[in-house]
Each structure stands twice: as C-alpha cells, then as structure tokens.
ZATIMI-82796 format. One line per field, with one value per residue: residue number from 1; residue in three letters; x, y, z of N, C-alpha, C, CB in turn. Coordinates in Angstrom, 2 decimals. Glycine has a CB too. Layout:
REM residues N
i = c(NUM  ...)
aa = c(ALA  ...)
n_xx = c(X  ...)
n_yy = c(Y  ...)
n_zz = c(Z  ...)
ca_xx = c(X  ...)
ca_yy = c(Y  ...)
ca_zz = c(Z  ...)
c_xx = c(X  ...)
c_yy = c(Y  ...)
c_zz = c(Z  ...)
cb_xx = c(X  ...)
cb_yy = c(Y  ...)
cb_zz = c(Z  ...)
***
This chain:
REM residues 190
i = c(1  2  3  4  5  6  7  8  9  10  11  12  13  14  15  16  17  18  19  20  21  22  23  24  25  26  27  28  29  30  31  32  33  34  35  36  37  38  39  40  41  42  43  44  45  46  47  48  49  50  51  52  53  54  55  56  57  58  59  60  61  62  63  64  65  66  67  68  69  70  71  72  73  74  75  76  77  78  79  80  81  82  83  84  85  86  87  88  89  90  91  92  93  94  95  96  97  98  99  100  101  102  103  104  105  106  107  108  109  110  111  112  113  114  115  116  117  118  119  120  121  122  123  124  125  126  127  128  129  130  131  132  133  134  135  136  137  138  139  140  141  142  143  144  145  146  147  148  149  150  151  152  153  154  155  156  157  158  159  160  161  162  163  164  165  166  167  168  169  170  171  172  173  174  175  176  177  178  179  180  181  182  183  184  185  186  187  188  189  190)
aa = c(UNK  UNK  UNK  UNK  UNK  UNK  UNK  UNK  UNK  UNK  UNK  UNK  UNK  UNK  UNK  UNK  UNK  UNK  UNK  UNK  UNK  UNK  UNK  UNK  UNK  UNK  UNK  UNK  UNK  UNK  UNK  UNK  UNK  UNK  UNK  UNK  UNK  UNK  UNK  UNK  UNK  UNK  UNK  UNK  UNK  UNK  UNK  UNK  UNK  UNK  UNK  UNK  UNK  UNK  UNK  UNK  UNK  UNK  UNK  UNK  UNK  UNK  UNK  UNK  UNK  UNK  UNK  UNK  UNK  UNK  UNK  UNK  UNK  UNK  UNK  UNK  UNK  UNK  UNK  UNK  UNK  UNK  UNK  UNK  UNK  UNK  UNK  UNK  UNK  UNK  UNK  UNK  UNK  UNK  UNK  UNK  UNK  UNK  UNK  UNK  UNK  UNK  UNK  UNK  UNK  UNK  UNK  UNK  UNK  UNK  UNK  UNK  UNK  UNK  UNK  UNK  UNK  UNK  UNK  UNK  UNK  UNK  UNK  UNK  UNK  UNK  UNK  UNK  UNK  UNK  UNK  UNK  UNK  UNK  UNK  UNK  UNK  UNK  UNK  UNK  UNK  UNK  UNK  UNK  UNK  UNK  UNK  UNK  UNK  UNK  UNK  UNK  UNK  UNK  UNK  UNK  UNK  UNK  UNK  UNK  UNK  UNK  UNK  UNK  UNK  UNK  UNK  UNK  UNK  UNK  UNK  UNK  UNK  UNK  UNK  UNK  UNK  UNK  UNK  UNK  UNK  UNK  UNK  UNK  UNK  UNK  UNK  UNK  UNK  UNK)
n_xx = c(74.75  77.04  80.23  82.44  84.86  87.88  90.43  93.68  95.22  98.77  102.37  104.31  102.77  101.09  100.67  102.07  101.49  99.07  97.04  94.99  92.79  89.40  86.80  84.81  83.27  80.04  80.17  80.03  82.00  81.52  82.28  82.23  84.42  86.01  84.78  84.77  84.37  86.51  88.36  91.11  91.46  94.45  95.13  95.28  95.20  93.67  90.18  87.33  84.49  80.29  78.45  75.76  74.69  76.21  78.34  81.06  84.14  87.29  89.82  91.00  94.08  97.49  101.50  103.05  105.78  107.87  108.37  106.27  104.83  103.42  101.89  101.94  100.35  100.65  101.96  104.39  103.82  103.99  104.51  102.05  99.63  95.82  94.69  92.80  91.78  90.04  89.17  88.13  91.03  92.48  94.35  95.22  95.63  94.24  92.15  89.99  89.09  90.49  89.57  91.80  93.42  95.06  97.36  100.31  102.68  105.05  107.26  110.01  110.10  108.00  104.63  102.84  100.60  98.44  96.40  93.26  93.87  95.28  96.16  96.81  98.61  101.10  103.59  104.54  107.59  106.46  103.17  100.05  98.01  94.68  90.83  88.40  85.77  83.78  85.22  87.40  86.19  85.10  87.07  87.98  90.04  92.38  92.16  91.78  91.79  93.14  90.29  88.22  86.40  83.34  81.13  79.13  79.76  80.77  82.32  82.72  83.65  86.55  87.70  90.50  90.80  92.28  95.75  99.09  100.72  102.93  104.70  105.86  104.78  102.48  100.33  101.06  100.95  99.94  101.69  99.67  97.45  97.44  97.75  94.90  94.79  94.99  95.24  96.73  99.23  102.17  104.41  108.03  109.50  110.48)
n_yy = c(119.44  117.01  115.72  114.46  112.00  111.63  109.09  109.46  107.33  107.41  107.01  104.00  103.21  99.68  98.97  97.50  98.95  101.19  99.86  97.79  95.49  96.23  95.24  97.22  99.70  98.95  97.22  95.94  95.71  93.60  92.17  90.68  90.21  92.36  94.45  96.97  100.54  102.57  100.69  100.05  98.73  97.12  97.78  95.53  93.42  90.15  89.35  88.30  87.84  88.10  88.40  88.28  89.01  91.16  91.29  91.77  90.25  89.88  88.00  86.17  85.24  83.49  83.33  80.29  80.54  79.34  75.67  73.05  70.54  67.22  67.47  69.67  73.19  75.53  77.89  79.25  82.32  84.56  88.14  90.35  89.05  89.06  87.66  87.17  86.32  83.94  83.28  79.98  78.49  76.42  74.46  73.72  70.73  69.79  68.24  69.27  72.37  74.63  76.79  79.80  80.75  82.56  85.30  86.03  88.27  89.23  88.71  89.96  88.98  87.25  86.18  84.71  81.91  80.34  77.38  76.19  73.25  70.44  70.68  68.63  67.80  68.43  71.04  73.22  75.82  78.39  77.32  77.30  79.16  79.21  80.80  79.73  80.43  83.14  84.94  83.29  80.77  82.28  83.73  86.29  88.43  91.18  93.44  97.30  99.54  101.56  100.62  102.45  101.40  102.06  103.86  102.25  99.82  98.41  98.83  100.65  99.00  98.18  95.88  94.39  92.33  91.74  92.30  93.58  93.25  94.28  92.38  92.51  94.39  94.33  92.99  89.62  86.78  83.87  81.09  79.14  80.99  82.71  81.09  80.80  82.64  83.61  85.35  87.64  88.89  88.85  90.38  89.79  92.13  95.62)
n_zz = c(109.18  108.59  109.41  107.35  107.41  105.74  103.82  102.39  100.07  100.63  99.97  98.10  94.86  94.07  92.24  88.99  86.32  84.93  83.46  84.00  84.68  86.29  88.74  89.16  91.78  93.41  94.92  98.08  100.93  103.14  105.99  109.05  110.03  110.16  110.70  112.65  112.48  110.95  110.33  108.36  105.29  103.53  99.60  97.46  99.23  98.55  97.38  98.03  96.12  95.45  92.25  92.41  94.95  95.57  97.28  99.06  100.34  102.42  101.69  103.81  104.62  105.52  105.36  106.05  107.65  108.56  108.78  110.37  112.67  112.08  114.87  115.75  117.33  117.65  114.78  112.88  111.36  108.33  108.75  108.52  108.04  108.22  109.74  112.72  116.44  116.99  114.74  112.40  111.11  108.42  106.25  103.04  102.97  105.35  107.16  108.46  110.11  113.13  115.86  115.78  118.94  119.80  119.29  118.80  118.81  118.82  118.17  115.45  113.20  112.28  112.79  115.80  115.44  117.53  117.58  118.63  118.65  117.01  113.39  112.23  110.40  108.30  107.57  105.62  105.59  103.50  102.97  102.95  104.87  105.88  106.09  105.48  103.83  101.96  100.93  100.63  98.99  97.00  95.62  93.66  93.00  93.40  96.20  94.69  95.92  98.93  101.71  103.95  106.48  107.21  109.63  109.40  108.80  106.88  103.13  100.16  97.79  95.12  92.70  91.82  88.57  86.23  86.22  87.16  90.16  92.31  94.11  96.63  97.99  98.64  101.22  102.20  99.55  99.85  97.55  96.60  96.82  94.71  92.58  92.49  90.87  88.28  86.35  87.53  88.21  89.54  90.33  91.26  91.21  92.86)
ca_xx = c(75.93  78.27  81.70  83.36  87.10  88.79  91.24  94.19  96.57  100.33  103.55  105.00  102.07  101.58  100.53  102.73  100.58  97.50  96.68  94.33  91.01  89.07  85.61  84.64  81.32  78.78  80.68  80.30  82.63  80.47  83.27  82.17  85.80  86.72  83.46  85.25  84.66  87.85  89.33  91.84  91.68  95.04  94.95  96.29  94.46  92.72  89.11  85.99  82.90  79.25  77.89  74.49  74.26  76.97  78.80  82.70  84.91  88.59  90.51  92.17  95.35  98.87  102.10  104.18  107.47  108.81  107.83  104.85  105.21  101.71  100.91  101.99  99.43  101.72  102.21  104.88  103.43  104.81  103.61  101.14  98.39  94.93  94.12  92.04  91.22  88.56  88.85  88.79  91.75  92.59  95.14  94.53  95.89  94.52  90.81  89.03  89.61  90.41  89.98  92.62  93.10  95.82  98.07  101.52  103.06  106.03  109.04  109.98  110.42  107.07  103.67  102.70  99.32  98.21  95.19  93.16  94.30  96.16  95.42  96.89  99.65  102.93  103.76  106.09  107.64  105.90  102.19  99.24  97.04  93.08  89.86  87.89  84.78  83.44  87.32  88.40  86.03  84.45  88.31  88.35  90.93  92.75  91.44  92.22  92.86  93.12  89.30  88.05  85.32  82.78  79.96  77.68  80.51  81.14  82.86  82.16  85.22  86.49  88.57  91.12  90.51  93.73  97.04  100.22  100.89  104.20  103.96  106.85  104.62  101.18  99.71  101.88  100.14  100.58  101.76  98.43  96.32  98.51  97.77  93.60  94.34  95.72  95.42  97.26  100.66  102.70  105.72  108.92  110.39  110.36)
ca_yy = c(119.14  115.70  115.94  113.27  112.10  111.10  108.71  109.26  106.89  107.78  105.69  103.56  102.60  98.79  98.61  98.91  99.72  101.60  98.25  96.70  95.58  96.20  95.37  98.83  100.15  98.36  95.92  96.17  94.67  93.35  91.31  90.83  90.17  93.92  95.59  98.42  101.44  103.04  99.95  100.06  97.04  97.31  97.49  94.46  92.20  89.45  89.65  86.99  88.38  86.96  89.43  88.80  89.53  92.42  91.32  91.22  89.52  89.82  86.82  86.07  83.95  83.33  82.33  79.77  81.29  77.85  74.60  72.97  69.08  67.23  67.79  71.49  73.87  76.64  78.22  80.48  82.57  85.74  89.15  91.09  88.35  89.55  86.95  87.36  85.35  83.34  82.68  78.82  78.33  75.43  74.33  72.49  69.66  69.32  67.28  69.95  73.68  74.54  78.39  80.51  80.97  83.58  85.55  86.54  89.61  90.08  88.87  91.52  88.56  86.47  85.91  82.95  81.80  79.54  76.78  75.11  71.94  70.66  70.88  66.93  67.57  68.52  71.99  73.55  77.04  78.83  76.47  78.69  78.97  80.49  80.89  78.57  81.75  83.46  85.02  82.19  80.21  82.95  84.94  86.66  89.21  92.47  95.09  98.12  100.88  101.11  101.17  102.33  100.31  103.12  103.03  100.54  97.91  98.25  100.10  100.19  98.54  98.14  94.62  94.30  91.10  91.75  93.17  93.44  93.98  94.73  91.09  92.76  96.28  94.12  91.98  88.03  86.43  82.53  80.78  78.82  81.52  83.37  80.82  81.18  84.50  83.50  87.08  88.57  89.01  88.85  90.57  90.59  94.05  96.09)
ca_zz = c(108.40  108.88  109.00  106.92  107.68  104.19  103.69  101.07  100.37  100.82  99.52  96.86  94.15  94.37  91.01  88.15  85.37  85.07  82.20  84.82  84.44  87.48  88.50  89.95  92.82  94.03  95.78  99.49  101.77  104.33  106.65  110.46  110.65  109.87  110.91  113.62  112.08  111.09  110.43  107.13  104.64  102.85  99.11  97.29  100.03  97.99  97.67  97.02  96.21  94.92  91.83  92.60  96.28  95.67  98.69  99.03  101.38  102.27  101.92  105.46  104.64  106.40  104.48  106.51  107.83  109.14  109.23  111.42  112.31  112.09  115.95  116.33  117.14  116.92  113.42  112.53  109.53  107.80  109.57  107.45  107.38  108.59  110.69  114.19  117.26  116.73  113.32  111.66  110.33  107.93  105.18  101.63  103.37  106.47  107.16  109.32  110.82  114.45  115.85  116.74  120.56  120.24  117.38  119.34  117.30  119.86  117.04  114.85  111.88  112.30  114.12  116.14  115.51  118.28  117.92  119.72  118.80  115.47  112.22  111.79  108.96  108.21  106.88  104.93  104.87  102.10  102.38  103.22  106.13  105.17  106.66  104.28  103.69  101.04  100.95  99.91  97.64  95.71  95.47  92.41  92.24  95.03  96.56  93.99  96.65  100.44  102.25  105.34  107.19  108.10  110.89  109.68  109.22  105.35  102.83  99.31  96.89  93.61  92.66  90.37  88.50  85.69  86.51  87.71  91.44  93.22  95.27  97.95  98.20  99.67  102.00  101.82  99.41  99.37  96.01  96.44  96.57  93.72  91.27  91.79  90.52  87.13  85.38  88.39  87.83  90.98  90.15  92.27  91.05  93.61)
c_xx = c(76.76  79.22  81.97  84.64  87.03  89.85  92.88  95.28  98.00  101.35  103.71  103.40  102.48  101.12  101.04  102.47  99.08  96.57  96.31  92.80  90.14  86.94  85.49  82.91  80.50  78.73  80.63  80.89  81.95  81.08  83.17  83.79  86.68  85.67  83.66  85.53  86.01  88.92  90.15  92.36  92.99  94.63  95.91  95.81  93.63  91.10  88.22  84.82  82.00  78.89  76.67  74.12  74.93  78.56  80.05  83.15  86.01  88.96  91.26  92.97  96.73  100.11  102.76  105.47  108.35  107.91  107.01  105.08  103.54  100.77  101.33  100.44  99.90  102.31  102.82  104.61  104.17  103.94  103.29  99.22  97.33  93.88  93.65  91.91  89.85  87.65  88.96  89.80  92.12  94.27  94.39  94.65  95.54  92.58  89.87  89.70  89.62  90.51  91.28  92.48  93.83  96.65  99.43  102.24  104.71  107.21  109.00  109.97  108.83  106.01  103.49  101.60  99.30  96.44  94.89  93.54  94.41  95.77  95.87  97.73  100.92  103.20  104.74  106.29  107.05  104.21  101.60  98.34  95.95  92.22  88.92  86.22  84.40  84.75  87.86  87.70  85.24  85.85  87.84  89.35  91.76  92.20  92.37  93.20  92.27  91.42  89.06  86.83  84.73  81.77  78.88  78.57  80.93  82.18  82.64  83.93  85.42  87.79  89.37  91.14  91.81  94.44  98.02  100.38  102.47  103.81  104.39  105.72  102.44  101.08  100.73  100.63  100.47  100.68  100.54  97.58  96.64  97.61  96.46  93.37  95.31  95.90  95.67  98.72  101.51  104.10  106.26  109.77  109.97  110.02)
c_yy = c(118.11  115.90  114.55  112.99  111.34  110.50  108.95  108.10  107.27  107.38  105.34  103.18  100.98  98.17  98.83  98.96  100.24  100.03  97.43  96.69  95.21  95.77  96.22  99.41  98.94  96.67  96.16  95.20  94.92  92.34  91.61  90.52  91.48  94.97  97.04  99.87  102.35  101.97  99.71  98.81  97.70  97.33  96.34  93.07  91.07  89.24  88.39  87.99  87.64  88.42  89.12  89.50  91.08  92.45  90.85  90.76  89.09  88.12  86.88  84.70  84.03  82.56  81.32  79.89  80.13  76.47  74.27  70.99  68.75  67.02  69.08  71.59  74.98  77.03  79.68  80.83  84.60  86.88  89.96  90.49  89.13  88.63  87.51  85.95  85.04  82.69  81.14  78.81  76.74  75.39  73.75  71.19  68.81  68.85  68.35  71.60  73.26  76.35  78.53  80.94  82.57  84.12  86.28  87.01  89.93  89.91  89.97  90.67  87.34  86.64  84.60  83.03  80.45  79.15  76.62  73.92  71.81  70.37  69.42  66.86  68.54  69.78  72.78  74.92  77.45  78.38  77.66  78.04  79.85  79.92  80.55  79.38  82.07  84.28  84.12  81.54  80.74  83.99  84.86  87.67  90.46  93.01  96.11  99.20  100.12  101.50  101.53  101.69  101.83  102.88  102.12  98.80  97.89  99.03  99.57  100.06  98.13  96.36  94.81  92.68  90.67  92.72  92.73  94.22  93.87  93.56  91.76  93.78  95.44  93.24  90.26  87.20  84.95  82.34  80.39  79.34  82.40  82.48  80.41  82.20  84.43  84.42  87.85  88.16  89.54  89.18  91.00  91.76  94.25  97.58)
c_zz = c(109.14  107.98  108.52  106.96  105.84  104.10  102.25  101.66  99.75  100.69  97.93  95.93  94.51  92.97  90.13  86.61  85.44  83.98  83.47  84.23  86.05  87.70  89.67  90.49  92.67  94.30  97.11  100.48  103.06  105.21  108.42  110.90  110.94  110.35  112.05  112.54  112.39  110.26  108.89  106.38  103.29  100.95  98.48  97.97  99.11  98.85  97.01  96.93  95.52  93.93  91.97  93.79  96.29  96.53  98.78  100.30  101.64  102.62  103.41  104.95  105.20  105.41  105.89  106.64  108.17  108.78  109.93  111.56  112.29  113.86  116.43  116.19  117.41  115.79  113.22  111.15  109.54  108.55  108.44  107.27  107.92  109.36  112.30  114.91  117.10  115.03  113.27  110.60  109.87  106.81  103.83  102.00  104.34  106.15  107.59  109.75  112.28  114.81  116.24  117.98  120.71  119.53  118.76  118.21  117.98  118.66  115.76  113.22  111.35  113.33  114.11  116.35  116.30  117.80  118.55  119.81  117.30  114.58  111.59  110.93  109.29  107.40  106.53  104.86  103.66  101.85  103.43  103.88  105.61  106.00  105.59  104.55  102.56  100.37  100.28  98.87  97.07  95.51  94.26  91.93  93.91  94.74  95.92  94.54  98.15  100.47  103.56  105.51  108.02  108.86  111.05  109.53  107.94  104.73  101.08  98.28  95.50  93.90  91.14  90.03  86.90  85.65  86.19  89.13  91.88  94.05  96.43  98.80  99.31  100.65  101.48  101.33  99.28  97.76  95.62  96.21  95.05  92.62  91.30  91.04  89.12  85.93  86.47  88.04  89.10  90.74  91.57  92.33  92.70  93.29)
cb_xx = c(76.75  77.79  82.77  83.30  88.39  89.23  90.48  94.85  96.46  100.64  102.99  106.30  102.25  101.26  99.83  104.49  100.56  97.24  98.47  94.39  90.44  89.74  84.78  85.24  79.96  77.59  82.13  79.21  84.26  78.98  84.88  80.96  86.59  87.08  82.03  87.09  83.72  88.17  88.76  92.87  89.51  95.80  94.56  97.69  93.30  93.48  88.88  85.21  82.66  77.75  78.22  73.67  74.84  75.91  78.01  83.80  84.61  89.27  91.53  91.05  95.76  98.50  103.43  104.20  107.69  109.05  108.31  102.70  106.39  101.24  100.84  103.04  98.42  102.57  100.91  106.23  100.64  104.86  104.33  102.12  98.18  94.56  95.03  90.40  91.40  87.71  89.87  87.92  92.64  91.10  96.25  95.42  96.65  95.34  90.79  88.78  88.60  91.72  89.15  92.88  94.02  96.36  96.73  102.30  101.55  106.43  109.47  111.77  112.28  107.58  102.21  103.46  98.61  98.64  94.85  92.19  93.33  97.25  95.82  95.66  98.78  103.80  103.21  106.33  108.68  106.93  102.07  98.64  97.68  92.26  89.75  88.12  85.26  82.22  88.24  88.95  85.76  82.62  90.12  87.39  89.68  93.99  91.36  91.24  92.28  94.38  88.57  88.11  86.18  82.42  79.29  75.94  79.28  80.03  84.67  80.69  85.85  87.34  87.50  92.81  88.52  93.87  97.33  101.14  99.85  104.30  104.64  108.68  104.39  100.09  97.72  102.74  99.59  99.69  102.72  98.09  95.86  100.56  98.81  92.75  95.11  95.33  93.85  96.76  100.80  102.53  105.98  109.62  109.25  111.23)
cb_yy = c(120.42  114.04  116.47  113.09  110.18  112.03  107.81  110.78  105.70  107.98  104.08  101.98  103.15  98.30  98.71  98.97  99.01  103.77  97.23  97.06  94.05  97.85  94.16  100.18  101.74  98.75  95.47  96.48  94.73  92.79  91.72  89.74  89.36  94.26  94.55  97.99  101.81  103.15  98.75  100.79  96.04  96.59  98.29  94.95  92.90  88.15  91.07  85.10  89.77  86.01  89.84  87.87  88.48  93.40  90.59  92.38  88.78  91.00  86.62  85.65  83.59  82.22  83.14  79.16  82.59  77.85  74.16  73.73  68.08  65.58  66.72  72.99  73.56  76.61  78.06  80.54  82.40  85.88  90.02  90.75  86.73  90.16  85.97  88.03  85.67  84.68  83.26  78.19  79.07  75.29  73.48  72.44  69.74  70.52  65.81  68.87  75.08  73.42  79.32  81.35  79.50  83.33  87.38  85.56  91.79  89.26  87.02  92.89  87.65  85.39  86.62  82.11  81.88  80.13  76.15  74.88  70.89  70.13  72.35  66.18  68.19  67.06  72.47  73.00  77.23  78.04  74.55  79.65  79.49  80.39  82.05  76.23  82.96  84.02  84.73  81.02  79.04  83.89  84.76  86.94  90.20  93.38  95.55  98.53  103.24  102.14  100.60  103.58  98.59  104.11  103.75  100.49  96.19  98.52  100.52  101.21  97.34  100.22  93.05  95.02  90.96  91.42  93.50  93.81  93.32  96.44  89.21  93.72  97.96  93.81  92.06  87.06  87.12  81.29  79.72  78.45  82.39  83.01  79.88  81.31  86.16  82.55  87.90  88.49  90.04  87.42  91.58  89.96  95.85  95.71)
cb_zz = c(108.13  108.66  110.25  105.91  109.82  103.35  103.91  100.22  100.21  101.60  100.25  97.23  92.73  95.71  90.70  88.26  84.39  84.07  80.98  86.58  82.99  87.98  88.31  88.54  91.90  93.00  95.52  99.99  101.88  103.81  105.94  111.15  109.76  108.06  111.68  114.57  112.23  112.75  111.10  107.37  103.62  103.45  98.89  97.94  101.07  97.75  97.25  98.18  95.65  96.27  90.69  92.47  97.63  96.41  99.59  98.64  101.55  103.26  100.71  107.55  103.25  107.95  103.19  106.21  109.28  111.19  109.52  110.29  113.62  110.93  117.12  115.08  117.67  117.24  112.66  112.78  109.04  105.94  110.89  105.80  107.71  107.60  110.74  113.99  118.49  117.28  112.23  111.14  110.77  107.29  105.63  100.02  103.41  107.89  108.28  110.77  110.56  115.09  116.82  116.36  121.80  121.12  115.44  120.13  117.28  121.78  115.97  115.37  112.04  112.32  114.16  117.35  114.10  119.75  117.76  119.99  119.63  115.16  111.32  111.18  107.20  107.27  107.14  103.38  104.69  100.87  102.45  101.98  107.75  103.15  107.32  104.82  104.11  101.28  102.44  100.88  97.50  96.03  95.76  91.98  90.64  95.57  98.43  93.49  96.26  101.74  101.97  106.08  108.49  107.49  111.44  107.56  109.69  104.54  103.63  98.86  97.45  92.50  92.78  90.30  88.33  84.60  87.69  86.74  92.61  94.06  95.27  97.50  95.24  99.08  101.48  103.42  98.63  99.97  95.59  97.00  97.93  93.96  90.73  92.52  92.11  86.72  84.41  89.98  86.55  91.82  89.02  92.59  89.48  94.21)
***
C-alpha cells in the first residue's frame, strides 16, 4: 500500500464564474523547469500546450515594475513571476535572449532579475519579460486549478481556454500575454 499526500486548494476562488470552457485530462505538464517533486504550479498560471503530443507547459513571464534603459541588465519585474536561474529570457522587442545569472527577492515590492548581459532595448513599466518555449508560442489558455509536480516530474492538468479570471487573485500576467488569450477575461474586481 502507497501513501498518497493530496493537495486541496484553500482561499479566495480566482474564477468568477463556473461559465468556463476548459480543456480538461490528458494534458501532462512535462516542464524541466518545475520538475522537483512537490513543487506547486499556481492556478491561473498561463499554459501552452501541443494536442497531439499531449504535453503542457507553463508560461514563465515577468511584468516590468520600472523601467530598464537599453544597456541595463538588471530588471525590476513584479514578484509572483516564475522565473529561475538559468532561464533565456527575452522581450518582443529585443533581437536575442540572454540567461538569468541571478533573481534577488530581498524587496518586499519587486524582484531583480539579473542577466548576463543586455537584452539591447529600452523598457517600460508594464512590458513583459518571457522565456520564448513551448509556454509561450503554443499558450492557449490558465491553469484551471492549483497542481502538484509528483515524482516523475509531471502532473496531469486541465486549461481553461474561456473565462473570466480575477487578474489581482493570480500569477502577474502581462497585457501582452493577456491579449493572446482573447476569450480570457482579465477582470479587475477583486
């Protein structure tokens, strides 16, 4: 006999109608970025997936909390994102990616994502930082509910692909990525 732990989730709903249309099982999020068993992928997180392979993949994006001139390699972005060291990070604007060296969490109002060297442009509070993946150019919709990442590295997920989400209640989603998701409804109620 194996013991199973169970997750529930606990809090405000971030959805506010059941009037979603979801595409539901036999999606597996298969993300070497998240693969530590245990590890809790918010719901609400934007998701890409492929329907033939099956295979989902959290969006990793950053909003811009300040400004960036075009030779920073220091980027203050909103705290929530799901960025890691070692990721390529890019913009819409910029020519090329560069990894992350280092994510400093110490301010209580922003993180500082450090490159290796600069992304060449000029950025604006509010413009969105992503990991240019299957996350990003197969997004189709959020993650429904919270998952856990169990011992082989996966977890199996549902997507909501039309809603309405609580924007305040998830993950910071840029405007950019907002408006691939044009049957999501990004309300600011609270």
């Amino acid at each position: 006999m194996q013991i199973k732990k169970e997750y529930a989730r606990a809090g405000i709903p971030i959805w506010q109608s059941k009037n979603t249309q979801v595409a539901q099982g036999g999606y597996l999020l298969h993300d070497s970025a998240f693969g530590t068993e245990g590890t809790v992928i918010p719901a609400g997180i934007p998701i890409g997936f492929d329907d033939t392979t099956r295979k989902a993949k959290v969006g990793k994006f950053a909003v811009m909390q300040a400004s960036a001139t075009a030779s920073a390699t220091d980027y203050k972005v909103i705290k929530g994102h799901k960025l890691k060291v070692g990721m390529a990070l890019t913009s819409s604007t910029a020519s090329g990616s560069q990894n992350i060296t280092e994510i400093n969490t110490t301010s209580q109002d922003y993180d500082v994502v450090k490159l290796s060297a600069t992304l060449g442009v000029a950025l604006s509070a509010g413009d969105a930082l992503y990991v240019n993946d299957e996350g990003y150019t197969q997004l189709k919709g959020l993650l429904y509910e919270d998952v856990i990442i169990d011992s082989n590295g996966i977890a199996d997920v549902a997507v909501v692909l039309r809603g309405t989400v609580y924007a305040r209640r998830i993950v910071p989603v840029p405007d950019a990525i907002q408006a691939k998701l044009p049957l999501i409804i990004f309300s600011q109620s609270y």
